[in-house]
C-alpha distance (Angstrom), angle and dihedral (degrees) to the residues before:
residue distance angle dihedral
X1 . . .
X2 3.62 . .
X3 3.75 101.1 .
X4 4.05 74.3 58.9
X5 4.02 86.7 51.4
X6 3.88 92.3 52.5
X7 3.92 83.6 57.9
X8 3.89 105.0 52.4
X9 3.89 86.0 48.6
X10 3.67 94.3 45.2
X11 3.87 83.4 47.9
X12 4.01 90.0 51.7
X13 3.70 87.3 46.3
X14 3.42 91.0 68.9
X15 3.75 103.1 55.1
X16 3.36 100.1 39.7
X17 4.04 95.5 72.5
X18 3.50 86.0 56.4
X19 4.30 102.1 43.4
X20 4.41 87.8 38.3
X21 4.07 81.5 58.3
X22 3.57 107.6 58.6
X23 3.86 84.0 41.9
X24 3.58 91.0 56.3
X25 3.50 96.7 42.3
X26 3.94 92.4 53.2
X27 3.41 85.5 49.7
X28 3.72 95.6 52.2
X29 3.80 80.8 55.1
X30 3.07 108.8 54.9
X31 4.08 91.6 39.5
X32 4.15 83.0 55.2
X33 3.99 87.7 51.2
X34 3.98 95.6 47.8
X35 4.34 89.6 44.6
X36 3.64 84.8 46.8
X37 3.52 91.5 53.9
X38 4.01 94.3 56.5
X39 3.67 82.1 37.4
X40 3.90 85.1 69.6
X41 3.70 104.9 31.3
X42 4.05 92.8 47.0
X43 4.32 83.2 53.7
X44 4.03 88.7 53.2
X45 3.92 91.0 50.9
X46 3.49 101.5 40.3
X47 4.19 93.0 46.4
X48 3.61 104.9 18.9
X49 3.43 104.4 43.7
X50 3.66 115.7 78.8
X51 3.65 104.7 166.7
X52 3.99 105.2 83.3
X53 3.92 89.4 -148.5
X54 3.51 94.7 61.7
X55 3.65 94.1 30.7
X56 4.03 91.0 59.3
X57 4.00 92.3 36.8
X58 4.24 92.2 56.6
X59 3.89 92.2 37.3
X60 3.72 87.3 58.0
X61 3.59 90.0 40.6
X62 4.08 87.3 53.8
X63 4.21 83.7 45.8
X64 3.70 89.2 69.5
X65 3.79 97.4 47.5
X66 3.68 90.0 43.7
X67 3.80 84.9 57.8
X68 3.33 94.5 52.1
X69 3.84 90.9 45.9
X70 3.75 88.2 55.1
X71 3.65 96.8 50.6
X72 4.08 92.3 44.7
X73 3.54 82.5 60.4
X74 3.67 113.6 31.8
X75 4.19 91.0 153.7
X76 3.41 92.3 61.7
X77 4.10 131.7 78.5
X78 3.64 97.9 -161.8
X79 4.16 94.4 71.4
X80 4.24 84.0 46.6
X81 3.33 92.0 58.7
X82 3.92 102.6 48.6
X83 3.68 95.7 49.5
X84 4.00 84.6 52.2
X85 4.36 89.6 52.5
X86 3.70 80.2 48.0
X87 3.60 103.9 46.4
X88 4.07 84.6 43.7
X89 3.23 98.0 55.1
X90 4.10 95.3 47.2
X91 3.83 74.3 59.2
X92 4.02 99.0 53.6
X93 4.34 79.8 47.7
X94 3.58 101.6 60.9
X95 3.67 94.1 26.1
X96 4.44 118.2 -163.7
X97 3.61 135.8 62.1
X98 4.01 89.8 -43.8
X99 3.35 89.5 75.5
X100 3.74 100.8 46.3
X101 3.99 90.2 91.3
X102 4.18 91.0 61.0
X103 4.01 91.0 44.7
X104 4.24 88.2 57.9
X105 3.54 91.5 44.3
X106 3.69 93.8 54.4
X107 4.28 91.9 40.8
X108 3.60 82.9 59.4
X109 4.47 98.4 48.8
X110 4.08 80.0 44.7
X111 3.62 92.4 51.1
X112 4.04 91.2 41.0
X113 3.70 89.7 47.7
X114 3.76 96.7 55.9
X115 3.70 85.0 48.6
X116 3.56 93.9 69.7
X117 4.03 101.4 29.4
X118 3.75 110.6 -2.4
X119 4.00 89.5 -170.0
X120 3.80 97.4 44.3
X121 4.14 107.4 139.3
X122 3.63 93.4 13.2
X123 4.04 91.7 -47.5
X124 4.18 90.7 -55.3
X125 4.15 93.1 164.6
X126 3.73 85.0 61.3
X127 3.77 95.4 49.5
X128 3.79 97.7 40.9
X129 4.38 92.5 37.0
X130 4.33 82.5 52.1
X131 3.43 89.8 49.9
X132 3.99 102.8 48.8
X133 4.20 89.8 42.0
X134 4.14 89.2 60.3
X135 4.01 93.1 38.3
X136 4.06 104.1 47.4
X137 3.74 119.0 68.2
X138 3.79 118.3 -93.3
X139 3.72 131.2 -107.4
X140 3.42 122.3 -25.8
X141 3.69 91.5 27.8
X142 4.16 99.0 41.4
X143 3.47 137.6 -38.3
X144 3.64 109.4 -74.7
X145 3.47 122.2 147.2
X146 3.88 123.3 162.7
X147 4.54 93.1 -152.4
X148 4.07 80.7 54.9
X149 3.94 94.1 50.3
X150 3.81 94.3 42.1
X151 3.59 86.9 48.0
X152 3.73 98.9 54.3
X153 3.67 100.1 31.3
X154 4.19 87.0 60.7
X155 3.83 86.7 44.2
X156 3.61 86.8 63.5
X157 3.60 93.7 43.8
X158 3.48 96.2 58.5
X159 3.69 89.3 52.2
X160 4.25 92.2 46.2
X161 3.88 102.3 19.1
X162 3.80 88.4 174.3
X163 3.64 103.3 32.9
X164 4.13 120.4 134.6
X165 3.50 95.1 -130.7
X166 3.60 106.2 32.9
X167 3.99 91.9 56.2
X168 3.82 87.2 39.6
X169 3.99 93.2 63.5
X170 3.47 90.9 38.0
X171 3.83 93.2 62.5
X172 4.07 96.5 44.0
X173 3.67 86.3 45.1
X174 4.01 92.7 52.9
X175 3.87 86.7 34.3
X176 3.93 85.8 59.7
X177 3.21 84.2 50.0
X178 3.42 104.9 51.2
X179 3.32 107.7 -121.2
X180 3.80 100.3 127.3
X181 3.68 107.2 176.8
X182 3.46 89.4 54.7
X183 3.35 104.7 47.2
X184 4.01 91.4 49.9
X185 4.09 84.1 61.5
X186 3.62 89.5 62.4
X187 3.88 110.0 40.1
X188 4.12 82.0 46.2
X189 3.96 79.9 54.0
X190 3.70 94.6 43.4
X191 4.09 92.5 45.0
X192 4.05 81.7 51.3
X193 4.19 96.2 53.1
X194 3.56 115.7 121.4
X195 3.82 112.3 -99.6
X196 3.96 119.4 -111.5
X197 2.71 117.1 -118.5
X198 3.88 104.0 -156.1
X199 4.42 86.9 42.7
X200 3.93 109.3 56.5
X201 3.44 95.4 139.5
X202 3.89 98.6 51.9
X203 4.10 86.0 40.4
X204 3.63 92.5 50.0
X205 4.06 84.2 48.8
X206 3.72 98.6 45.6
X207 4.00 95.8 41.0
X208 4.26 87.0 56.8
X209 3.52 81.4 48.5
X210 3.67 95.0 57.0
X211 3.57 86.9 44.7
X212 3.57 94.4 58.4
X213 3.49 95.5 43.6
X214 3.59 97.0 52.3
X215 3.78 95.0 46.2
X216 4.48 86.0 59.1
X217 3.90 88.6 47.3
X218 3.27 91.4 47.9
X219 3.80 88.8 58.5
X220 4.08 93.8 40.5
X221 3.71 88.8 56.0
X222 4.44 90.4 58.3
């Protein structure tokens, strides 16, 4: 009777591989569909939205369904990782030591998102966990340290060599650093990227950005 036992659940064993994938894989779907949706809406805030009122009142709006997002899909990085641009960039809007709570909650959905899949959207914790160690004050304030950025922001590099946004933080990060010549090589590379086709509105954003930023190293470097 129990060799018999060891059978039927070897037997089970067998389909459940197969029936646990398509679940997963609809899953992954429909995680990919609600990330794309923030995806979008966080675009339309941060570059269509000129008034800073109603800028900060529908990013914190978009916080809340990020959160939601994030605990929908707790297995997944991708949802982590979004609620942390989010949260950062509620941060960049009100700007100070108000917003140093939100930056530490998104350093630690970065860190828990690369945790569970450090290259998940073309290694996006790294970019955006670079980015907030060069930009927030250093210890005692916060945690910023520029080795830490530098180290990230080449980890996702290496991972998305010809990314937008990874060669975009790059170059303000070496910009802030001062090392010009360098920093030109990457927002030329950035300015270069391939446009996405399912983000025009954030590449739009980010290549006027570059723009910008170029044109004020450009005048550091005379």
């Amino acid at each position: 009777m129990k060799h018999k036992l060891l059978i039927s659940v070897a037997v089970m064993s067998l389909y459940l591989p197969l029936s646990t994938s398509f679940a997963a894989q609809a899953g992954q779907q429909e995680m990919l569909q609600d990330v794309a949706a923030l995806q979008s809406e966080w675009a339309r805030i941060k570059y269509q939205v000129s008034d800073e009122k109603l800028q900060l009142s529908a990013i914190e709006k978009l916080e809340q369904q990020a959160e939601q997002t994030s605990a929908k899909y707790a297995d997944f990085a991708e949802p982590k990782i979004w609620q942390g641009i989010i949260l950062s960039t509620d941060a960049g809007i009100v700007k100070g030591l108000s917003a140093l709570g939100k930056v530490k909650e998104a350093k630690k959905l970065f860190e828990a998102s690369l945790e569970q899949n450090p290259t998940a959207l073309n290694a996006s914790a790294h970019t955006s966990l670079g980015s907030l160690y060069y930009q927030v004050p250093g210890w005692p304030i916060a945690f910023g340290s520029d080795d830490k950025a530098e180290q990230h922001l080449k980890a996702a590099l290496e991972v998305n060599p010809d990314g937008i946004d990874a060669n975009y933080f790059y170059a303000d990060f070496l910009m802030e650093s001062k090392r010009y010549d360098e920093a030109k090589h990457y927002f030329e590379k950035a300015l270069s990227a391939k446009p996405r086709a399912e983000r025009p509105i954030a590449d739009a954003g980010r290549r006027h950005e570059i723009e910008l930023a170029m044109a004020k190293l450009a005048g550091l470097k005379k």
